[in-house]
N, C-alpha and C positions, 0 to 999 in steps of 0.2 A: 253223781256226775254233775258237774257245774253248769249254770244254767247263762249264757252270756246273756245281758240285759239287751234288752229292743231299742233297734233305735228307731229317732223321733223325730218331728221335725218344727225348727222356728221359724217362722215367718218374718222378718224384717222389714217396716214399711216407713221408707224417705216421707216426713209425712209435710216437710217443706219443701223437696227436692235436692234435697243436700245433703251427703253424707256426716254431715257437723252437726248438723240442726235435731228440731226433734225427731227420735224414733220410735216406731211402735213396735213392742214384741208382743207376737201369740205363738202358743205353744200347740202343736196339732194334738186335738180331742180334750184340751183343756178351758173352764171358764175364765181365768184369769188372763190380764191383761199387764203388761210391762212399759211404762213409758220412761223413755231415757232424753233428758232435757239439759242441753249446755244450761248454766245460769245465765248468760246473756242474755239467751234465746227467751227466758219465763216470763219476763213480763210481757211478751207479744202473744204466748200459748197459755195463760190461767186462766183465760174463759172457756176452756176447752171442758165438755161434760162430766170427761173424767176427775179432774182436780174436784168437782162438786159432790165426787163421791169417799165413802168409807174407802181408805186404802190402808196402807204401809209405805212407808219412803224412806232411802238412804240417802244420805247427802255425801256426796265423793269429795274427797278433795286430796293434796299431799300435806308433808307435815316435815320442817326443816330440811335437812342435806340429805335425811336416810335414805330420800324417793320411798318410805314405805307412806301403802295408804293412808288417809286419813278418813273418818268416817262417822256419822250420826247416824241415828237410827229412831225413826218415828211411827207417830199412825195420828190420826183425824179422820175425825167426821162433819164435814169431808176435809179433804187436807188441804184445799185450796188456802184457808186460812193462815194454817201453822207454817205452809210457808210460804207464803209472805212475807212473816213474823222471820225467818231465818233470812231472808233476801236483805230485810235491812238490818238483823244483828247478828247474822255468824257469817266469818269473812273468810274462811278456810276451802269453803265448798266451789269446786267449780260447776258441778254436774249435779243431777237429781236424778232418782232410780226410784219410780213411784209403781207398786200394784193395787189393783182395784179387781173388780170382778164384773166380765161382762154383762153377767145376770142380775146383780144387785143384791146378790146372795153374801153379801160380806156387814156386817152390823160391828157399832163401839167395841164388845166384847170382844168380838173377832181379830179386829185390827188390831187390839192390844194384846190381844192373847199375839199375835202372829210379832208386833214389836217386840217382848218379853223373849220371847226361841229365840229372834237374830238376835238382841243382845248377847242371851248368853250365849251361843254360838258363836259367834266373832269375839265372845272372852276366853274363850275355851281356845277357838283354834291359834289365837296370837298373830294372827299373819297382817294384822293393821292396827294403829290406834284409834282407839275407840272413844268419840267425843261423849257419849253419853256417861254426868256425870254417877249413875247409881242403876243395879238392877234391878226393872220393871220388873213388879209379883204378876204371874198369871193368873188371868180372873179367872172366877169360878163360871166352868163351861158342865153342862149338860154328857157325857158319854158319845152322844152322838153328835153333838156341835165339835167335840175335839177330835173324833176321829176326821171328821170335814174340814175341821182345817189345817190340822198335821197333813191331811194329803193336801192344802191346798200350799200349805208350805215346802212339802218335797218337791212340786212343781217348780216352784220360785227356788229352789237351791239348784234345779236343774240350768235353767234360765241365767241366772248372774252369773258364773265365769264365761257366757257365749254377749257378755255384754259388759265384759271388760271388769268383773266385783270376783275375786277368789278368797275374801278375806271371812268369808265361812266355811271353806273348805281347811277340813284336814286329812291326811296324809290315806289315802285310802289301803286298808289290807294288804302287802307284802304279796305277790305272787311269788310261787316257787320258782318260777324261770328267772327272775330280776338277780343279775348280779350283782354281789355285794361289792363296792371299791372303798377303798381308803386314801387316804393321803397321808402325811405326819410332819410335824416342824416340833425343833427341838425334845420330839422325844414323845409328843403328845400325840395318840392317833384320833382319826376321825371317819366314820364309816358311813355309807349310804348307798345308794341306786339311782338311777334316770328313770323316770317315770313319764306318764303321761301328764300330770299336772306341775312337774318341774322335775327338779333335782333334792330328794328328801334324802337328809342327814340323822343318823341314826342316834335317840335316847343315848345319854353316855360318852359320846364321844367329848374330844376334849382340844382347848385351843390354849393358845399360850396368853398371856395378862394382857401385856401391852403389844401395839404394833409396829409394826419397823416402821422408822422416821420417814421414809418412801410414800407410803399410804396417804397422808394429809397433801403430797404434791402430787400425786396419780389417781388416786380412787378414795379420796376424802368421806363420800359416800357410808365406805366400810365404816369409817370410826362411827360416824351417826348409827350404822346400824346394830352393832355391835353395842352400843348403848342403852340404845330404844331395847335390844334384845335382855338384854342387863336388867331395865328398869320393867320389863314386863314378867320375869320371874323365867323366860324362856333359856338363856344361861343364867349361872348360878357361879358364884368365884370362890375358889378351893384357896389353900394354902398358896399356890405356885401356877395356878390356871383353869381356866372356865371351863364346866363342864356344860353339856344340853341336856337339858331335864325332862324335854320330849323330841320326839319324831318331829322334824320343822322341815315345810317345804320353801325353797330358795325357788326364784325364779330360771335360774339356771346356773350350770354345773360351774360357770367359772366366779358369781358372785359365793356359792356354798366353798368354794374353795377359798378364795379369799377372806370370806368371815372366818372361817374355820382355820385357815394360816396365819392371817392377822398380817396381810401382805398383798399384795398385787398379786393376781395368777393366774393364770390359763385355765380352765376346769378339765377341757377336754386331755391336757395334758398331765395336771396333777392329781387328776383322781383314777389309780390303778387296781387291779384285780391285785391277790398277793403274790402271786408271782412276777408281778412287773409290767402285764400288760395296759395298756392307760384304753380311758374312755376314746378316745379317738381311734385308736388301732379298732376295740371293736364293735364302734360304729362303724368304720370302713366295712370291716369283715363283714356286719350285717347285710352294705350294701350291695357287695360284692359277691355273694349268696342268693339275694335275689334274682342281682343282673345273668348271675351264672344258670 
């Protein structure tokens, strides 16, 4: 029988009074600590004790018309240093997503061992561009130092999408209730579900080469992403159209419809069960089950 996971609680703390400014996240019953820093904001918060320690840090930013993330990924001891060093040479970043450990229980090893997993995790999953140019080797940890910080890393994977970073997640296990939809242009189909963490389009499906002349005056966006998808190995180009060579979460059903039509489109409307019925009839009907 299936065991539903527990849930948990973050703590959010305005720690300028500002919902912009910097924030601090802790996770209930864990040591580690979350700081999320506009870059404006850093040069008035680097004396702060934490930047003085061993952490991890992502540097958030966007990346041309696609809106997809853009992203580095680090560690120092402490990291007050490295970045600095980023503040005056990498111009991409607007935000900073720094952990450390409230006990002090985090050492050099540690922080790189924990940089090297988000590397390859955010290569693996493809859901952002990754500034880092080459994968970090993991040091050599002890048995018991790696079981410590793989858990201190499942904590910090819990943490980033509840602070705006999904570009380590992928597409989690298929529930048997999830209904499967498709859509199709010229002939190509393309299959997925609505999930909790967006709208995932299913390995295999397939999209046509180019897109209607429409797209570049309406949702210019699509061509960039559609690109960035291209150049990251995520589609792959056949004889006569693109196929997805994995499971990819969209932030929602009507951008996974558009990549996947290569057009403008509504999700809720062009993504249907096979007999015809669309994502919107049954989301109504969901709600309308409860209300009843």
């Amino acid at each position: 029988m299936a065991i539903n996971a527990l849930g948990f609680s973050i703590r959010l703390f305005l720690a300028d009074g500002t919902p912009d400014g910097l924030r601090i996240a802790e996770k209930s019953n864990w040591v580690g600590r979350g700081l999320v820093c506009p870059r404006v904001s850093y040069p008035n918060v680097k004396k702060r004790a934490e930047f003085q320690k061993a952490g991890v840090y992502v540097l958030v930013g966007t990346t041309g018309d696609s809106e997809q993330q853009r992203i580095y990924i680090g560690e120092g001891d402490p990291t007050g240093p490295r970045l600095d060093t980023h503040f005056r040479n990498k111009d991409f970043w607007t935000s900073v997503i720094t952990f450390v450990s409230k006990d002090d229980n985090l050492n050099k090893a540690h922080v790189q061992y924990l940089e090297a997993r988000l590397v390859a995790l955010a290569n693996e999953a493809k859901r952002c561009q990754v500034d880092n140019g080459n994968q970090p080797q993991l040091p050599s940890l002890s048995e018991a130092d790696t079981a410590e910080v793989e858990g201190f890393l499942s904590e910090m994977l819990l943490v980033f999408p509840t602070l705006g970073v999904t570009a380590f997640e992928k597409p989690r296990a298929r529930a048997t209730s999830k209904t499967i939809l498709e859509t199709n242009a010229k002939g190509l189909t393309a299959k997925g579900y609505e999930s909790e963490q967006g709208f995932v389009v299913l390995a295999g499906s397939k999209s046509p080469l180019a897109t209607v002349p429409s797209v570049e005056q309406y949702v210019p966006y699509i061509i960039e992403l559609r690109k960035t998808m291209l150049e990251q190995g995520i589609f792959e180009a056949e004889e006569n159209h693109l196929i997805l060579r994995q499971d990819y979460i969209f932030d929602s059903p009507s951008t996974a419809a558009a990549v996947m039509l290569a057009r403008n489109a509504n999700g809720r409307i062009e993504w249907k069960t096979p007999d015809g019925v669309t994502l919107k009839e049954i989301q109504e009907q969901a709600i309308a089950s409860v209300t009843n």
